[in-house]
Structures are given as structure tokens and as C-alpha cells.
C-alpha positions in Angstrom: -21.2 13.3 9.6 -23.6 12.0 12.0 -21.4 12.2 15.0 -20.8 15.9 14.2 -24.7 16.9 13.7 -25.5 15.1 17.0 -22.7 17.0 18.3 -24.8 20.3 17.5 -27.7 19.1 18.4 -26.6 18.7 21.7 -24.8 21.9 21.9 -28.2 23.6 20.3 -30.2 22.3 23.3 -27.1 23.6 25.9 -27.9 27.1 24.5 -31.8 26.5 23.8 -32.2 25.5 27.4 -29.3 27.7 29.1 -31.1 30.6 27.6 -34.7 30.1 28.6 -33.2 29.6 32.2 -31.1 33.1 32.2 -34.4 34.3 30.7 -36.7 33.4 33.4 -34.2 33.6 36.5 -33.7 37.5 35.0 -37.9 37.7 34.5 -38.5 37.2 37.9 -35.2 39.9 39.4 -37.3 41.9 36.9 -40.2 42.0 37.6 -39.5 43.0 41.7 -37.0 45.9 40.3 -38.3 49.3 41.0 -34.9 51.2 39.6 -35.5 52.6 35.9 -31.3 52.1 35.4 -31.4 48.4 37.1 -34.8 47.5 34.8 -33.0 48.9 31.7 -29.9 46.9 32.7 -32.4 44.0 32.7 -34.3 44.3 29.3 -30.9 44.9 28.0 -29.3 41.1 29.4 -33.1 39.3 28.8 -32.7 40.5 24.7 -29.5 39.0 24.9 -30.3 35.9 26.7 -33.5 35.0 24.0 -31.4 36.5 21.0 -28.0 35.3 21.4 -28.6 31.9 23.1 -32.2 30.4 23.2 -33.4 31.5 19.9 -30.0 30.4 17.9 -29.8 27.1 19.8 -33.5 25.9 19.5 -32.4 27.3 15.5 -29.7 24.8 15.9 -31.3 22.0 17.8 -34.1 21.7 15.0 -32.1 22.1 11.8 -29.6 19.3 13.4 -32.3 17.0 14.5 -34.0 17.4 11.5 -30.6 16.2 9.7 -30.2 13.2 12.0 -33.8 12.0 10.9 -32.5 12.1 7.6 -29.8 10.4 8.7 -31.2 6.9 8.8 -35.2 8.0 8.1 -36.1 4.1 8.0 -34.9 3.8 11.8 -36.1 7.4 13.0 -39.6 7.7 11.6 -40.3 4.4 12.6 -39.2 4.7 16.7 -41.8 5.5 19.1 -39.8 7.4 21.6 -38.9 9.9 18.6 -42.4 10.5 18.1 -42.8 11.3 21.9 -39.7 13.1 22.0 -40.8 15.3 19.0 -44.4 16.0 20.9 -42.0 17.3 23.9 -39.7 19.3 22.0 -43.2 21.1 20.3 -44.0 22.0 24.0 -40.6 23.2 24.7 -41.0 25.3 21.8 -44.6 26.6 22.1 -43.0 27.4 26.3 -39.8 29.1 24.4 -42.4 31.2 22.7 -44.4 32.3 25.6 -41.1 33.3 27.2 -40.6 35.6 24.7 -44.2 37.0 25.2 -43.6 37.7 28.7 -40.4 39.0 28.3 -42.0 41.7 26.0 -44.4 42.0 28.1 -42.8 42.7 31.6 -40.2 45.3 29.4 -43.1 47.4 27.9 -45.2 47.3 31.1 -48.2 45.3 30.1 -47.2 42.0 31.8 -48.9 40.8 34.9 -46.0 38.4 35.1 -45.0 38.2 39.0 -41.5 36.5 40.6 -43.7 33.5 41.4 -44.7 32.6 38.0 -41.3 33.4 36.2 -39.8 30.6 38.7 -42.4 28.5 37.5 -41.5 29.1 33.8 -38.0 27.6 34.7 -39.0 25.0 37.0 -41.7 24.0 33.5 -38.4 24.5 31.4 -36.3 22.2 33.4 -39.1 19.4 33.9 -39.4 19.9 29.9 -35.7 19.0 29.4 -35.6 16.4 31.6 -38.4 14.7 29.7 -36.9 15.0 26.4 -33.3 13.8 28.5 -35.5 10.5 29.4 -37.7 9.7 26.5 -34.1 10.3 24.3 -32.0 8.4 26.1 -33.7 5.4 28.2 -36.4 5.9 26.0 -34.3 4.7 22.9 -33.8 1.5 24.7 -37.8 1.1 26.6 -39.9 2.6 24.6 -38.9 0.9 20.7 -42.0 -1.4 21.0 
């Protein structure tokens, strides 16, 4: 059983990550569209991108990282590179979250959201993900004192 939750942990994170990066690359074609059908096109592909992969795969990621912890809780509740892992993974989700605010935002008009700073939502997701890749998988070795 354990091999099969990690299993969909790691493919929640694939679509938890995939999607915030289809989110912000389309964010920032977006928000230099002037074309009313290309901008529909847009919001159209963005709501897919959040609803259809990075909202049912940080879903996934949770629920099955919540079962591995249950998994073995003496070992897990007990490692110190879980604890910084979890304080990551609450970043990644509070970022998935204001995302979703700009996405609203640039598809009703109100955001001031420019190409600059939706590149630097994905360059923050990707430096997110590579922190929990580090503190997960060296950190499991370096960082259990």
C-alpha cells in the first residue's frame, strides 16, 4: 500500500506543479493579448489548467502525503526534514492560491498582473519544487539529526 500512495503522491505533485506552470506561462501570453477571441481562448485554457490539473493534484499530493504519515507516524512525525518539507509545501500552497487570485484577476480586468511578474510566479513555483525535491530527498539522508 505504501508503494502505491507514494506513487500518487508523486503523480499529485506532476499535476500540482505542471499546472501552476501552464497557469503562469498562459498569465503572462495573457496579460500582453489585446484580441477579445485570443483572451477568451485564454481564460478558457487557464480554468482548465487550475481546475483540471493543479487543484486535483495538490488535492492528491495532500490526501496521499497525509496517508504516508500515517503510514509509519513514529518515523514521520519524528523527522526533521518532514517538518521543513511540510513548511515548503504550506508555501507552495498559499503561492497555488495567489495564482488563482491573479488568474481571476487578469480574466475580470482588475489585475495589475504584468508578463514580468507572471514569469516570476513560475520561476517562485519552480524554486518552490526544487526545495521540497531537496529537503525530500537528500534531505531524508542530511537533515535526520
Amino acid at each position: 500500500m505504501v508503494a502505491w500512495t507514494l506513487v500518487f503522491h508523486i503523480f499529485g505533485i506532476v499535476l500540482w506543479i505542471g499546472g501552476l506552470l501552464m497557469t503562469t506561462v498562459l498569465l503572462s501570453r495573457h496579460v500582453q493579448e489585446t484580441a477579445p477571441e485570443a483572451r477568451a481562448a485564454l481564460t478558457r485554457i487557464e480554468k482548465k489548467s487550475m481546475r483540471a490539473m493543479a487543484d486535483p493534484g495538490a488535492l492528491l499530493t495532500i490526501l496521499a502525503g497525509i496517508t504516508l504519515i500515517f503510514t509509519n507516524k513514529a518515523y514521520f512525525l519524528h523527522a526533521g526534514w518532514l517538518h521543513f518539507k511540510l513548511l515548503i509545501v504550506v508555501a507552495l500552497i498559499i503561492l497555488h492560491g495567489y495564482v488563482g487570485i491573479e488568474m481571476k484577476g487578469v480574466q475580470k480586468g482588475t489585475s495589475s498582473l504584468t508578463s514580468g511578474k507572471a514569469w516570476f510566479l513560475f520561476a517562485t513555483v519552480l524554486v518552490v519544487f526544487l526545495a521540497i525535491l531537496i529537503v525530500t530527498l537528500p534531505g531524508e539522508v542530511y537533515l535526520q539529526h
